[in-house]
C-alpha positions as CSV (number, residue, x, y, z in Angstrom):
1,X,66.0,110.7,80.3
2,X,68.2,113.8,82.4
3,X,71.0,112.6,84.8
4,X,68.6,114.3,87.6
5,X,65.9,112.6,87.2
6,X,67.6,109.4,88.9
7,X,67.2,109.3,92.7
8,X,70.4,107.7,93.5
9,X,69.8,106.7,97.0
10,X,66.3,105.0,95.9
11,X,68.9,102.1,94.1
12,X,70.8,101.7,97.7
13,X,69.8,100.2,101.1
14,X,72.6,102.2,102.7
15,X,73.9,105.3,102.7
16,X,77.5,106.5,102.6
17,X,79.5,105.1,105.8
18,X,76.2,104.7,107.3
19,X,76.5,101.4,105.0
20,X,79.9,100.3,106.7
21,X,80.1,96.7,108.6
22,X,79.7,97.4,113.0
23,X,82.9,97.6,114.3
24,X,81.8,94.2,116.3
25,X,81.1,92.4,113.4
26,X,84.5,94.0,111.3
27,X,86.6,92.8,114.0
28,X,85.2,89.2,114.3
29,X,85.9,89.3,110.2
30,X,89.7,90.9,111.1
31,X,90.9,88.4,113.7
32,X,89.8,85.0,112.5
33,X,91.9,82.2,114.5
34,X,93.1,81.1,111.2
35,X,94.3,83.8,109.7
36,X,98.0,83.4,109.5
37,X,100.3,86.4,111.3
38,X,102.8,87.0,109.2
39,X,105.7,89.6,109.9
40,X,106.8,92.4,107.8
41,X,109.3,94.7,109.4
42,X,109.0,97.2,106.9
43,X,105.0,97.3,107.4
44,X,104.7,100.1,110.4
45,X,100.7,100.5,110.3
46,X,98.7,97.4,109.7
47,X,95.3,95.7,110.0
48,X,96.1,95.0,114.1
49,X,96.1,98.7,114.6
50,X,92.4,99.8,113.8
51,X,94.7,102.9,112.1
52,X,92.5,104.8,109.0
53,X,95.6,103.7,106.6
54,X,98.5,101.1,105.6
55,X,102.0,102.1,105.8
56,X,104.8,100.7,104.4
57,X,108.1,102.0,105.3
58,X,110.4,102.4,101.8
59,X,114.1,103.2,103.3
60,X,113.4,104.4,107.0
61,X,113.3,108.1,105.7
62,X,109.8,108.0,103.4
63,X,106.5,105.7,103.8
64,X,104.0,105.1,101.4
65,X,100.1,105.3,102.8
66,X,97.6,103.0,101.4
67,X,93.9,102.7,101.8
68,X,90.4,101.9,99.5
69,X,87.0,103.7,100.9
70,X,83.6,103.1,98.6
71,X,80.3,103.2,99.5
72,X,76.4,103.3,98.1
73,X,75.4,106.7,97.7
74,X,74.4,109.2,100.4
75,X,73.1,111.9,97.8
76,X,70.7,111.9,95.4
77,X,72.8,113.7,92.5
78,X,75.5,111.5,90.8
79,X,78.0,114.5,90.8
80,X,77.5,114.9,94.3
81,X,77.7,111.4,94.9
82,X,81.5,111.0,93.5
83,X,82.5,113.6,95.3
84,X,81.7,113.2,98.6
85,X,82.7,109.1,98.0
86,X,86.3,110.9,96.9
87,X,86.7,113.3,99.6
88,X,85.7,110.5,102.3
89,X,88.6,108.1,101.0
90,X,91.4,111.1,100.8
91,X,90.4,111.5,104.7
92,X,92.1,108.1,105.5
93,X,95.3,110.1,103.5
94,X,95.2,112.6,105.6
95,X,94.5,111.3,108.9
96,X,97.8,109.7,109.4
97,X,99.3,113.0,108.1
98,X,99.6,112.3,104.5
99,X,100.3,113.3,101.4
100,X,98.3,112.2,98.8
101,X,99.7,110.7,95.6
102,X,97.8,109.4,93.2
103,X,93.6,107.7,93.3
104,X,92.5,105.0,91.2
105,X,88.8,104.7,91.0
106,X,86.2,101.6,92.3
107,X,82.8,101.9,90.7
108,X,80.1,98.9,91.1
109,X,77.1,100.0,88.6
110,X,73.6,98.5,88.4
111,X,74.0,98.8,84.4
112,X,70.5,97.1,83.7
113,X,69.0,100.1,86.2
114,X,70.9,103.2,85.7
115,X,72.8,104.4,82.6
116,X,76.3,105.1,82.2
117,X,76.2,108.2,81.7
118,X,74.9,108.6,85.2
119,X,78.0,106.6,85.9
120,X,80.1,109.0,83.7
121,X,78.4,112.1,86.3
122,X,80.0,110.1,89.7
123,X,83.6,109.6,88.1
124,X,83.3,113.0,87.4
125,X,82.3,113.9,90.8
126,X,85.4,112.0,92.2
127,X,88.0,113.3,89.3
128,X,87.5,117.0,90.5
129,X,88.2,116.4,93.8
130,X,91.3,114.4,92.6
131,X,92.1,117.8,90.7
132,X,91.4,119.8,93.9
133,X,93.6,117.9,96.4
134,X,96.1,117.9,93.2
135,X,96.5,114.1,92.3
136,X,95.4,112.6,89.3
137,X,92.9,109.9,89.1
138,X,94.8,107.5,87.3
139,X,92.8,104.9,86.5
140,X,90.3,102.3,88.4
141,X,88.0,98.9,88.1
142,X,84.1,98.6,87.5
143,X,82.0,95.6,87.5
144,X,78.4,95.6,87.1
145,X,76.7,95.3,90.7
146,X,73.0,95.5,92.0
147,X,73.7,99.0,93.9
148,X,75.5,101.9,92.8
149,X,78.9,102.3,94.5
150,X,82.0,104.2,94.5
151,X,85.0,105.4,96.0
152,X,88.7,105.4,95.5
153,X,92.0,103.6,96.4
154,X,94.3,106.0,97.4
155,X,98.0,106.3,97.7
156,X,100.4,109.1,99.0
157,X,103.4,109.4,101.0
158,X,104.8,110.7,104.3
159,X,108.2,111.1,106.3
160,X,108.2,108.2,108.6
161,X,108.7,110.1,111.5
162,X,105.5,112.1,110.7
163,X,103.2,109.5,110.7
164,X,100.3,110.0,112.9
165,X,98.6,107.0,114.2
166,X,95.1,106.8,116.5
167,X,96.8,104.6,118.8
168,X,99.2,107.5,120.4
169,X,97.2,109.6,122.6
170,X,98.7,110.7,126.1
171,X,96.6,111.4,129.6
172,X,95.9,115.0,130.0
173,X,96.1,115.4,126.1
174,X,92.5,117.4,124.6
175,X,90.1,116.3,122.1
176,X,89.3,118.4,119.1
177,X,87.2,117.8,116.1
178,X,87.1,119.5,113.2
179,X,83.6,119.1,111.4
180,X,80.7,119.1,113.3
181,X,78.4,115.7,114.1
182,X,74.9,115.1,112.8
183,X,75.6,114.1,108.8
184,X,73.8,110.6,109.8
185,X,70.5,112.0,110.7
186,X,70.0,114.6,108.2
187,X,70.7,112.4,105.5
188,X,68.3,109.8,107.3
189,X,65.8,112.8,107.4
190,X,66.6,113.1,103.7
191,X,65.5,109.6,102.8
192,X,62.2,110.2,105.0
193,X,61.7,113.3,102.2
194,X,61.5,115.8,106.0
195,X,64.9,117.8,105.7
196,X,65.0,120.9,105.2
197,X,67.1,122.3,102.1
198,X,69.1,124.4,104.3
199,X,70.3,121.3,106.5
200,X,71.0,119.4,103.7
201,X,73.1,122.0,102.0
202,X,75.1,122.4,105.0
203,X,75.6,118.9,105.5
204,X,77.0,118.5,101.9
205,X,79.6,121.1,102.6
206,X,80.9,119.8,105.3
207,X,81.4,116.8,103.5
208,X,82.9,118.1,100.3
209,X,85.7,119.7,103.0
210,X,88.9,117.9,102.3
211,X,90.7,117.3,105.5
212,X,94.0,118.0,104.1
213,X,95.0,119.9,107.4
214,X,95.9,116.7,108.6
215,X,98.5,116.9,106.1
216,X,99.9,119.7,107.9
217,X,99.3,118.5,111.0
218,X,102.2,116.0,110.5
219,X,104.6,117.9,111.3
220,X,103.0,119.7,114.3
221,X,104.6,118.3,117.4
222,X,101.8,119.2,119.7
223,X,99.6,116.7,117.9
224,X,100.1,113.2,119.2
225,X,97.2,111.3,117.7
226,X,94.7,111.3,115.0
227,X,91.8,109.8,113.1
228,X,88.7,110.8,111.4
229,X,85.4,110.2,112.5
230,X,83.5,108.5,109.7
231,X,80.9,105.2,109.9
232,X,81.5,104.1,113.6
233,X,80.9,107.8,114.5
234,X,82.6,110.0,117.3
235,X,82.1,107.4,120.0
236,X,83.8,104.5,117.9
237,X,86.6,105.9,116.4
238,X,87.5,107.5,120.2
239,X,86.9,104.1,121.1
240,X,89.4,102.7,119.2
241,X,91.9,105.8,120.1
242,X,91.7,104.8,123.8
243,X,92.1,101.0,122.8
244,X,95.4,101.6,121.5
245,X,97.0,103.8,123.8
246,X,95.5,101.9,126.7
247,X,93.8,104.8,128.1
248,X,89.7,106.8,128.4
249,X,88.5,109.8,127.6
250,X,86.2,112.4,129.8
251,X,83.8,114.4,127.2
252,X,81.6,117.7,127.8
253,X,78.6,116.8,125.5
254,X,77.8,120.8,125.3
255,X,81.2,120.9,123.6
256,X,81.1,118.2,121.5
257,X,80.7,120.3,117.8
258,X,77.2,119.2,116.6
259,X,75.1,121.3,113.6
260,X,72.2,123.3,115.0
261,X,69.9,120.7,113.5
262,X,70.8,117.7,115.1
263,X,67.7,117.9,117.8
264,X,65.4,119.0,115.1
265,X,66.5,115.3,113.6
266,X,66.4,113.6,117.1
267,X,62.9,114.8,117.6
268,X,61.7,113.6,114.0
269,X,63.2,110.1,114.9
270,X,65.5,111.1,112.0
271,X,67.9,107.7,113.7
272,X,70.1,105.9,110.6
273,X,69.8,102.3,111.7
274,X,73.7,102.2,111.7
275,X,73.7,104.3,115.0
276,X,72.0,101.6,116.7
277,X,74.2,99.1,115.0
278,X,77.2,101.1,116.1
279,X,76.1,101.4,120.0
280,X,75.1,97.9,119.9
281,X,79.1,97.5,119.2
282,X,80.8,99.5,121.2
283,X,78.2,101.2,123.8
284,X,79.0,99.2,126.8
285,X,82.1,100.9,127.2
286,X,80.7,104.2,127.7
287,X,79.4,106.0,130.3
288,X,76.6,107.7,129.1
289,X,73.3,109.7,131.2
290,X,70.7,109.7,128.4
291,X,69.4,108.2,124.8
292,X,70.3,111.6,123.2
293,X,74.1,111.0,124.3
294,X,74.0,107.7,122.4
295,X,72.5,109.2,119.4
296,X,75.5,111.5,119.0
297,X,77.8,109.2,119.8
298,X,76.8,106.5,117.6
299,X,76.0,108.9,114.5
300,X,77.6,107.2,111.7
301,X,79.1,110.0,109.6
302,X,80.3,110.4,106.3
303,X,83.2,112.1,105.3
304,X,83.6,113.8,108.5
305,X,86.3,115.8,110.4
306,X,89.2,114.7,112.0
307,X,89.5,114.2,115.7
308,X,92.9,115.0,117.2
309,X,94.8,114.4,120.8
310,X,96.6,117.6,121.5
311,X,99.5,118.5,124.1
312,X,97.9,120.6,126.9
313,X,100.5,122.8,127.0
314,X,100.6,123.7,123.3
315,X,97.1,123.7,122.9
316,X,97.2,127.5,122.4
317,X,99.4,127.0,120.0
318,X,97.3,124.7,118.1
319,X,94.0,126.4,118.4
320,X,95.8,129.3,116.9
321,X,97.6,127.6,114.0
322,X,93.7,125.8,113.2
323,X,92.2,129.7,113.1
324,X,95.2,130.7,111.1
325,X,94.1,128.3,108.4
326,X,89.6,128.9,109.3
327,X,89.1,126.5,111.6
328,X,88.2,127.9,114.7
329,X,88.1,124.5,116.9
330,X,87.6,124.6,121.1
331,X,87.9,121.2,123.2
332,X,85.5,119.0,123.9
333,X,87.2,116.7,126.0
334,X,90.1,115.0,127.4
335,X,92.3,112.4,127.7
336,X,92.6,110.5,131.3
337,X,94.0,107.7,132.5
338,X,92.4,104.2,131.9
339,X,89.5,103.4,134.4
340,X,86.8,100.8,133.6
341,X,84.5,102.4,131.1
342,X,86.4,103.9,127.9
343,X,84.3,106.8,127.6
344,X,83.0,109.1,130.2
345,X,80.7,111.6,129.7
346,X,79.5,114.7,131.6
347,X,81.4,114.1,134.9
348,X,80.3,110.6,135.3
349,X,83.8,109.4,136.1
């Protein structure tokens, strides 16, 4: 039987980051009473700072990035599949401003269900992107599992004082993004068999983007903080940026960078059951006038774009250096002091 003739996401009950743990029940998991804290000086970015990556500082100078991302698939074709899992784990690279090193692969494979050389089609998938972002995938672990998943553990490297965290956003800084929301729903409307081609197609690209600017963003003073926006969606990964520099955030909805089909979706109740998961987490800290603002909020995306706190006064600079290398990004919010809700949209400060 052909490769395509296996439906990928009918072995699955998830989908992509959709299939990620809330954020309410991850941090419950995170900070048990009895887990023991420990101190390591060299460790600059750990588990305590909801940061997309580990950092380990080698000699003051250089740090080395760790991080592991896998999921059950989000696509029907096993090529597809393994390379949207790989471009979604070097995002956590490149969100603290990384350089990626070297990948080693995690594949969990219903062998009694699918064959291997279904299998053989993800690694695939996940080795060209390794070639793309120009690391080799250098090995990995499989074990036979009752979904299909895969992903990557990913190492690279960084000058210490480079590293960008989500925790260092500054009042009056803006809010960019750099792929648009709405991967949740037409991937939902996928499942449903009432997407159209076109959607799907652009959806897919967007994911298959690496987000290697970040890399470059590094270096760029006039970024102070980033993250990308993946399973919690917009709403919780800005949720956990304002967390950790104690601050909120005022957004325009109109701004916030959606793909022309999200209210197509909305209006075919094309809703992943992880956006409700996610408000149900994190929604009570933002200020919201309507369901539709929720459902953007909460869309869990996959592979997704990265969402950065920019100096005010550079932000000219910034917009231009983004076009320079065709992203042509416009803010959609701002930084402001901390008030009582973390999130504000639409004025309602």
């Amino acid at each position: 039987m052909e490769n395509h003739t296996f439906k990928l996401t009918k072995y699955s009950h998830g989908a992509g980051c959709g299939c990620k743990i809330s954020p309410a029940v991850l941090s419950e998991i995170l900070n048990s009473e009895n887990t023991a804290k420990i101190n390591f000086p060299n460790l600059l970015v750990g588990n305590e700072e909801s940061d997309d990556a580990a950092v380990v500082s080698l000699d003051g100078e250089t740090a080395i990035v760790s991080t592991t991302d896998f999921f059950m698939p989000i696509v029907d074709d096993p090529f597809d599949f393994g390379a949207i899992a790989a471009t979604n784990a070097l995002s956590d690279i490149y969100a603290m401003g990384a350089t990626p090193l070297m990948a080693i692969a995690i594949l969990g494979w219903p062998i009694s269900k699918l064959p291997a050389a279904v299998a053989a089609k993800v690694l695939e998938g996940g080795r060209s992107v390794c070639h793309k972002a120009g690391i080799p995938l250098a090995g990995g672990h499989s074990i036979d599992a009752p979904e299909p998943i895969f992903g990557l553990a990913v190492t690279g490297k960084i000058a210490v004082n480079h590293v960008k965290r989500n925790s260092t956003a500054k009042v009056g800084d803006r809010l960019y993004l750099t792929k648009p929301i709405g991967v949740g729903m037409v991937t939902t409307a996928e499942k449903k068999e009432l997407a159209d081609k076109n959607d799907v197609l652009q959806a897919k690209t967007s994911m298959l983007k690496l987000n290697d600017i970040g890399a470059e963003a590094a270096a760029w003073t006039e970024v102070h903080a980033m993250t990308d926006v993946t399973g919690f969606g917009l709403g919780g990964h800005l949720t956990e940026m304002c967390k950790g520099a104690a601050v909120s955030a005022q957004l325009r909805l109109d701004d916030i960078p959606c793909f022309d089909f999200v209210q197509k979706y909305i209006d075919l109740d094309c809703i992943p059951g992880g956006t409700y998961r996610n408000w149900d987490s994190y929604g009570q800290g933002i200020a919201v006038s309507s369901e539709r603002d929720k459902l953007i909020l909460a869309d869990p995306q996959t592979s997704g774009g990265l969402l950065m706190a920019v100096d005010p006064d550079k932000s000219d600079l910034f917009e231009r250096k983004m076009k320079e290398k065709g992203c042509n990004l416009s803010s959609f919010g701002e930084i402001i002091s901390k008030h009582e809700k973390i999130i504000y949209l639409n004025n309602l400060v």
